[in-house]
Z-matrix of the N, CA and C atoms (Angstrom, degrees):
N
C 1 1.457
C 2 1.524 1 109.46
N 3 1.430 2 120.52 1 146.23
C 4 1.116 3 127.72 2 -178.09
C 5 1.625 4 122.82 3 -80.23
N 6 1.116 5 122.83 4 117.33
C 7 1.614 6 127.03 5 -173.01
C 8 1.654 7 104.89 6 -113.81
N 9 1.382 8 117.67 7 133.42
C 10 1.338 9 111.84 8 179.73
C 11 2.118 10 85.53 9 -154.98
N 12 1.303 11 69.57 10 135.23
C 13 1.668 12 88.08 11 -168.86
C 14 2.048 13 89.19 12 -140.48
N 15 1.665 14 92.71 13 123.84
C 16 1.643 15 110.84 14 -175.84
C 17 1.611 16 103.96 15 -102.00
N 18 1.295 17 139.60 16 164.48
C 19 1.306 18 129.96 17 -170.58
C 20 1.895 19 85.91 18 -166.26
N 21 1.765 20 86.83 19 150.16
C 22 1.883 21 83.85 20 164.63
C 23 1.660 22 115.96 21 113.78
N 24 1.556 23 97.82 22 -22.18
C 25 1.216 24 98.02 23 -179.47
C 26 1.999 25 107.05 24 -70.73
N 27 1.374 26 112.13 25 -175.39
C 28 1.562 27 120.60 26 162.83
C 29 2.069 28 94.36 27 169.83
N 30 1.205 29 81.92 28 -137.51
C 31 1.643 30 103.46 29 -170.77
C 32 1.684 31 121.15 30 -119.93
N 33 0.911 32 90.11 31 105.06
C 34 1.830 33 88.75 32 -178.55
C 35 1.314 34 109.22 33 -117.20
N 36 1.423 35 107.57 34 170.17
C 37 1.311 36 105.62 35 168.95
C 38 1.871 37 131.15 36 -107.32
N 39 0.777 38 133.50 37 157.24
C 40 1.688 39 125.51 38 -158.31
C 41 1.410 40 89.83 39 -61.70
N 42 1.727 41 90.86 40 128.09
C 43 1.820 42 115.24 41 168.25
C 44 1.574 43 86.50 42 98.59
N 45 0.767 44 120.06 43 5.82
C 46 1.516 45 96.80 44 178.49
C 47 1.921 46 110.65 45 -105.99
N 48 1.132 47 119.79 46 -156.55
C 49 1.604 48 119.56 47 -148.94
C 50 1.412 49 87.88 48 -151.34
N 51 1.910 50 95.04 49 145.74
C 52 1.298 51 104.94 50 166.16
C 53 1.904 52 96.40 51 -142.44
N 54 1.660 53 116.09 52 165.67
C 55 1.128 54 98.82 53 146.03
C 56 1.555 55 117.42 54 -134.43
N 57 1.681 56 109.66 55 136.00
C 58 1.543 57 100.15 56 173.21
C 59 1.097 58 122.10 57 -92.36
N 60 1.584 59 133.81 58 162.29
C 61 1.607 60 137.12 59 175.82
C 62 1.594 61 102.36 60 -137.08
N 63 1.167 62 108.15 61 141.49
C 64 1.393 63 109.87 62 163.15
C 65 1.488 64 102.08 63 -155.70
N 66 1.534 65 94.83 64 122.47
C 67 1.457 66 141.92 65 156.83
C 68 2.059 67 118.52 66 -58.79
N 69 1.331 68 85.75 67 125.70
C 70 1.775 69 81.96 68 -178.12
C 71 1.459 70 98.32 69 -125.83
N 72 1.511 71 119.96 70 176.90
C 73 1.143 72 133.70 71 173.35
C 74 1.582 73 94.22 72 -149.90
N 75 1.393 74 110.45 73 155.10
C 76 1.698 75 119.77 74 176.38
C 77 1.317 76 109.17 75 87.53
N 78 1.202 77 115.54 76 -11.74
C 79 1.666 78 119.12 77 180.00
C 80 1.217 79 112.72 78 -143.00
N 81 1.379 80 114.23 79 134.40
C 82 1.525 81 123.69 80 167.76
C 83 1.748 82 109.30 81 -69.78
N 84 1.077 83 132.72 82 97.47
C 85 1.135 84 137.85 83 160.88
C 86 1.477 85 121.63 84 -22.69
N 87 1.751 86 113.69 85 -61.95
C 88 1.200 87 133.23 86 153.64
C 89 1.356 88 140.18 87 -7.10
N 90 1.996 89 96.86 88 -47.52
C 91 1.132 90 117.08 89 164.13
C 92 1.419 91 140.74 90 -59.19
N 93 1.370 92 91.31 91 -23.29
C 94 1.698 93 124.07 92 -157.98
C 95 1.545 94 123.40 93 -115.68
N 96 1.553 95 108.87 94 150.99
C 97 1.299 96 91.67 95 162.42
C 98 1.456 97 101.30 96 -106.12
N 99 1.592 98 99.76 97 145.17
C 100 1.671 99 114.72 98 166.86
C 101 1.106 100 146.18 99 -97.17
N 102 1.311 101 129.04 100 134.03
C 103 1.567 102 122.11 101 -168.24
C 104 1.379 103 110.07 102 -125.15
N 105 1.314 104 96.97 103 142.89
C 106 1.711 105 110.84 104 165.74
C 107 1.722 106 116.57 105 -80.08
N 108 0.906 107 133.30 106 147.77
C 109 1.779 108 119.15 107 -160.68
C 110 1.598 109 77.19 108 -150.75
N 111 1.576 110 86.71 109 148.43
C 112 1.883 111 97.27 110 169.41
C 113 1.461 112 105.99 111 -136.72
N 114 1.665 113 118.60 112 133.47
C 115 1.264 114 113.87 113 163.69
C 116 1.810 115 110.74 114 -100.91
N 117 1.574 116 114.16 115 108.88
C 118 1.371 117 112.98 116 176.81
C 119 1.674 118 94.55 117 -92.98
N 120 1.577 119 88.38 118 169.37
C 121 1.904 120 92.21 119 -174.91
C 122 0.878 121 101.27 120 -84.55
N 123 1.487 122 112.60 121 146.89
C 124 1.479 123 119.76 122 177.05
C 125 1.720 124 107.20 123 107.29
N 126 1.139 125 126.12 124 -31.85
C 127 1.662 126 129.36 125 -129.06
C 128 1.548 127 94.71 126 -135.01
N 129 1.557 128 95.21 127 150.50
C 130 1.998 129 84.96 128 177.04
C 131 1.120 130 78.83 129 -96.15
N 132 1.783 131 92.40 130 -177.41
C 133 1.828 132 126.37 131 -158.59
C 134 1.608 133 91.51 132 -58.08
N 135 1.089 134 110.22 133 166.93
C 136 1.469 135 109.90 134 165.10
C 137 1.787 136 109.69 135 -173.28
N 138 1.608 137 97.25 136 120.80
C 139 1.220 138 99.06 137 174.59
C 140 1.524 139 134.54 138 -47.39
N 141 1.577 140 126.53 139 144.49
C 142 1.734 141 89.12 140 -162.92
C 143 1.829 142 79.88 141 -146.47
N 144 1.338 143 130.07 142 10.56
C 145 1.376 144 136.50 143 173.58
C 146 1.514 145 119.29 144 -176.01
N 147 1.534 146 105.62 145 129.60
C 148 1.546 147 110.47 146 -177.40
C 149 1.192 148 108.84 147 -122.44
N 150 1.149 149 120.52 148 151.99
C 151 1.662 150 136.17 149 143.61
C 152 1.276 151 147.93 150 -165.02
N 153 1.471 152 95.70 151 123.73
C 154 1.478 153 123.87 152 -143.82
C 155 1.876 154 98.24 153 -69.07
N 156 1.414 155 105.16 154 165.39
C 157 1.616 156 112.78 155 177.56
C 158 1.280 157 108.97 156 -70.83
N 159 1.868 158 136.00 157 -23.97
C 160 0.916 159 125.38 158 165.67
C 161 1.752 160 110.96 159 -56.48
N 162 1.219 161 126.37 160 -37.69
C 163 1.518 162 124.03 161 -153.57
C 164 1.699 163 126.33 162 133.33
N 165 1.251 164 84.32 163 -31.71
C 166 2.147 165 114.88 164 177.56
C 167 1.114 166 88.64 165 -59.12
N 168 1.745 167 90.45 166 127.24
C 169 1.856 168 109.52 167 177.99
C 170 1.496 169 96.70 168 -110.45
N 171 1.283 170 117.26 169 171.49
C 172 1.371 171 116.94 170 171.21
C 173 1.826 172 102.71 171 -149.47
N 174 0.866 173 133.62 172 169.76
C 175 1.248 174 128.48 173 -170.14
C 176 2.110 175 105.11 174 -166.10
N 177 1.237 176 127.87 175 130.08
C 178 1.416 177 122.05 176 171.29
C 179 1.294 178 90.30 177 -89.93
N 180 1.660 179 98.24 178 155.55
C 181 1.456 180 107.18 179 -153.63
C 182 1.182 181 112.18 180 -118.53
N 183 1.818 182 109.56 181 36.54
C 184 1.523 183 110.01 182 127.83
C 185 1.526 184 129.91 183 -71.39
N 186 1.262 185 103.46 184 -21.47
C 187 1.993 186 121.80 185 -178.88
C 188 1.427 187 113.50 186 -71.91
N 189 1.575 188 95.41 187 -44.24
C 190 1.331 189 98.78 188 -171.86
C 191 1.680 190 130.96 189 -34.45
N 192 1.589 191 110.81 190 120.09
C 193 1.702 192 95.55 191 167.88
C 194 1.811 193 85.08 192 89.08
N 195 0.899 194 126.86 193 -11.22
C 196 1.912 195 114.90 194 167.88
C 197 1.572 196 113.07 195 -140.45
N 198 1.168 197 101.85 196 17.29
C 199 1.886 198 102.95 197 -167.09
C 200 1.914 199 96.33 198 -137.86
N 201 0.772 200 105.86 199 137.23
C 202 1.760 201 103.77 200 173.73
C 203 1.628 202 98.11 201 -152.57
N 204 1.291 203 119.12 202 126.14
C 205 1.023 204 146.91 203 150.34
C 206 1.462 205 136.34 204 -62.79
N 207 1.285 206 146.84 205 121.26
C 208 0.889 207 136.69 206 -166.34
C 209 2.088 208 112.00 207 -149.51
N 210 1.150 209 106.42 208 165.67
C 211 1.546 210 107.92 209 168.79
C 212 1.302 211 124.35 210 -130.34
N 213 1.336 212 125.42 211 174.62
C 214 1.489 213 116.60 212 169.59
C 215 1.702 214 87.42 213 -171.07
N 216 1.435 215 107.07 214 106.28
C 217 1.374 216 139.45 215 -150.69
C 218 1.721 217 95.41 216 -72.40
N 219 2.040 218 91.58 217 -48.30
C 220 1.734 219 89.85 218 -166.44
C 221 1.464 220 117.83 219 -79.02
N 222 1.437 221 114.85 220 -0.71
C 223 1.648 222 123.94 221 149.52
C 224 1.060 223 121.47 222 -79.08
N 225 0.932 224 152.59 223 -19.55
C 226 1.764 225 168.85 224 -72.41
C 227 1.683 226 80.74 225 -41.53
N 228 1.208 227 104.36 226 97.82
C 229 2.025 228 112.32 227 178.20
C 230 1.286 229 109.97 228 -143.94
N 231 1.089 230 120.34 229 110.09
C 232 1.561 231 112.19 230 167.53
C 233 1.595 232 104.62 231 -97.89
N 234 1.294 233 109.67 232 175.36
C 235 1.405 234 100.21 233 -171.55
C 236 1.942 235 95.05 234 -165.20
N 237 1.443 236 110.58 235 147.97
C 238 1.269 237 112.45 236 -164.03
C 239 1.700 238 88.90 237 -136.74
N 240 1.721 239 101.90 238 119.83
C 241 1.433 240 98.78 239 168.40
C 242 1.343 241 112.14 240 -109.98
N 243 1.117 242 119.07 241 146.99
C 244 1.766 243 135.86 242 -177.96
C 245 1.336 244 128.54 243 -130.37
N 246 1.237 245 121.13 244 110.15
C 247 1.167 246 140.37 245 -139.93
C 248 2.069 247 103.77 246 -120.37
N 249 0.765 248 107.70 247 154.22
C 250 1.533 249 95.10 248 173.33
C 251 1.670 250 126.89 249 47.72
N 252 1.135 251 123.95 250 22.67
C 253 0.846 252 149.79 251 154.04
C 254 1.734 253 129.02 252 -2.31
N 255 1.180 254 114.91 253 107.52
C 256 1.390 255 111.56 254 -160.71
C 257 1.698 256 107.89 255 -130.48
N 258 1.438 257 114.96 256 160.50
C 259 1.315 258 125.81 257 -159.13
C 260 1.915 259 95.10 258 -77.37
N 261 1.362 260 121.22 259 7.33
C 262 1.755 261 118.43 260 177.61
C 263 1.528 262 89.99 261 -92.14
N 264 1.285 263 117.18 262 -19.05
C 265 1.771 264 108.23 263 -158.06
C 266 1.541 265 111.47 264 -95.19
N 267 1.210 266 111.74 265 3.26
C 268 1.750 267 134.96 266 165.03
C 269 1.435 268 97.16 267 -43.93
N 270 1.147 269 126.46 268 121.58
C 271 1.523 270 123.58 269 -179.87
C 272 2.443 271 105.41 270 177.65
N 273 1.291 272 97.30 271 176.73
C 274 1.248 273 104.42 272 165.43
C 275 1.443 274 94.31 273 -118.39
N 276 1.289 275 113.11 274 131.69
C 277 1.659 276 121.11 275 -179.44
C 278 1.877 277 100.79 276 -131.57
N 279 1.538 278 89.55 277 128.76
C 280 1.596 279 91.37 278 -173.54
C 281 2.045 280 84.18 279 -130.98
N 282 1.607 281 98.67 280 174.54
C 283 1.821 282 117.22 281 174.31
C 284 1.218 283 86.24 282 -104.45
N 285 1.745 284 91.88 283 148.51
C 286 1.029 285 91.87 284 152.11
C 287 1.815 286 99.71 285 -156.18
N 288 1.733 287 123.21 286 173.67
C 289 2.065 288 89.11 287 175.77
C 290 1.665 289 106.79 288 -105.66
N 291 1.252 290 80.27 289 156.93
C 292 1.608 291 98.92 290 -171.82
C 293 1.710 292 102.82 291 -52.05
N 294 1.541 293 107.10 292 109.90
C 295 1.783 294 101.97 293 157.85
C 296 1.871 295 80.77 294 126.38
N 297 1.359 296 110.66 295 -12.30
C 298 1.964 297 102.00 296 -171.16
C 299 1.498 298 92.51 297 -103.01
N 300 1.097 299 160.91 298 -7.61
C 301 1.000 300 154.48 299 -176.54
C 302 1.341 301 130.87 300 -46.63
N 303 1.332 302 96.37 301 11.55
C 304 1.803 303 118.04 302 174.92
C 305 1.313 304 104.81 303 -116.30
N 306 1.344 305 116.49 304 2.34
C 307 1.740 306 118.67 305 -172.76
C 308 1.620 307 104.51 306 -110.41
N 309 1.404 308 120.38 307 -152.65
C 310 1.164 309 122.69 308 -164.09
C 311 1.357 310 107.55 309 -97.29
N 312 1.444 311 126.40 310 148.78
C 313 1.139 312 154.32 311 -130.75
C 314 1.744 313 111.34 312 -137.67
N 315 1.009 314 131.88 313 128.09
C 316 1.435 315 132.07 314 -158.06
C 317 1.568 316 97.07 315 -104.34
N 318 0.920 317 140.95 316 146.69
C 319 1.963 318 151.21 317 -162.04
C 320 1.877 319 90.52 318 -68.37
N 321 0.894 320 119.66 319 -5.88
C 322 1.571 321 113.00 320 -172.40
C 323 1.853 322 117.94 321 71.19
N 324 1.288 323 81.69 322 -178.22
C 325 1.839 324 73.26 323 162.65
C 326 1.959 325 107.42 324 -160.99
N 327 0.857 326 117.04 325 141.71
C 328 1.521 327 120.13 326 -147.45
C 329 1.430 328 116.87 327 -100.21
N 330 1.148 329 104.23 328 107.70
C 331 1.653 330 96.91 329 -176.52
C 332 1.536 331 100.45 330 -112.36
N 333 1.311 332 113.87 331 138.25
C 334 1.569 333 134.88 332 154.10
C 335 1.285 334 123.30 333 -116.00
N 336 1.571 335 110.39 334 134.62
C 337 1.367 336 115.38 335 -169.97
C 338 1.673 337 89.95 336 -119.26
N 339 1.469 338 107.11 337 111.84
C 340 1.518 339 116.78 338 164.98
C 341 1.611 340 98.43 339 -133.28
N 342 1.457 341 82.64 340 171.66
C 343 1.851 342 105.74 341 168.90
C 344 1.387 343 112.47 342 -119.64
């Protein structure tokens, strides 16, 4: 069974930085491409960073230029750093891999950007 547990989120203030990681078990990461997904209120889920097993990043281009994505296969960890930080990026953001999104779902982890 698939376990994905996100860590990293809290409270910052706009312009400021966070970084998330999420750790899986039941799945080779490796296999997969991975995404960072955000639920803001109001809004369905929406992918907002990928990266594929080739290396191919993808980013929606509100992130772009403040969000970087990254992996590390022999942890099975992806990890999303955020930089510059703004009051749109208020959301619960969990991993999950691209194409499982009908499977199980990790509690997220919650970042708010206020002042």
């Amino acid at each position: 069974q698939v376990h994905l547990v996100e860590s990293g989120g809290g409270l910052v203030q706009p312009g400021g930085s966070l970084n998330l990681s999420c750790v899986g078990s039941g799945i080779d990461f490796s296999r997969h491409a991975m995404g960072w997904y955000w639920w803001r209120q109001g809004k369905e889920r929406e992918l907002v960073a990928a990266i594929h097993s080739s290396g191919r990043i993808a980013y929606t281009d509100f992130v772009k230029g403040r969000f970087t994505i990254s992996r590390d296969n022999a942890k099975n960890t992806v990890h999303l750093q955020m930089v510059n930080l703004q009051h749109e990026d208020t959301a619960v953001y969990c991993c999950q891999a691209l194409g499982l999104e009908a499977g199980s779902w990790g509690r997220g982890t919650q970042v708010t950007v206020s002042s």
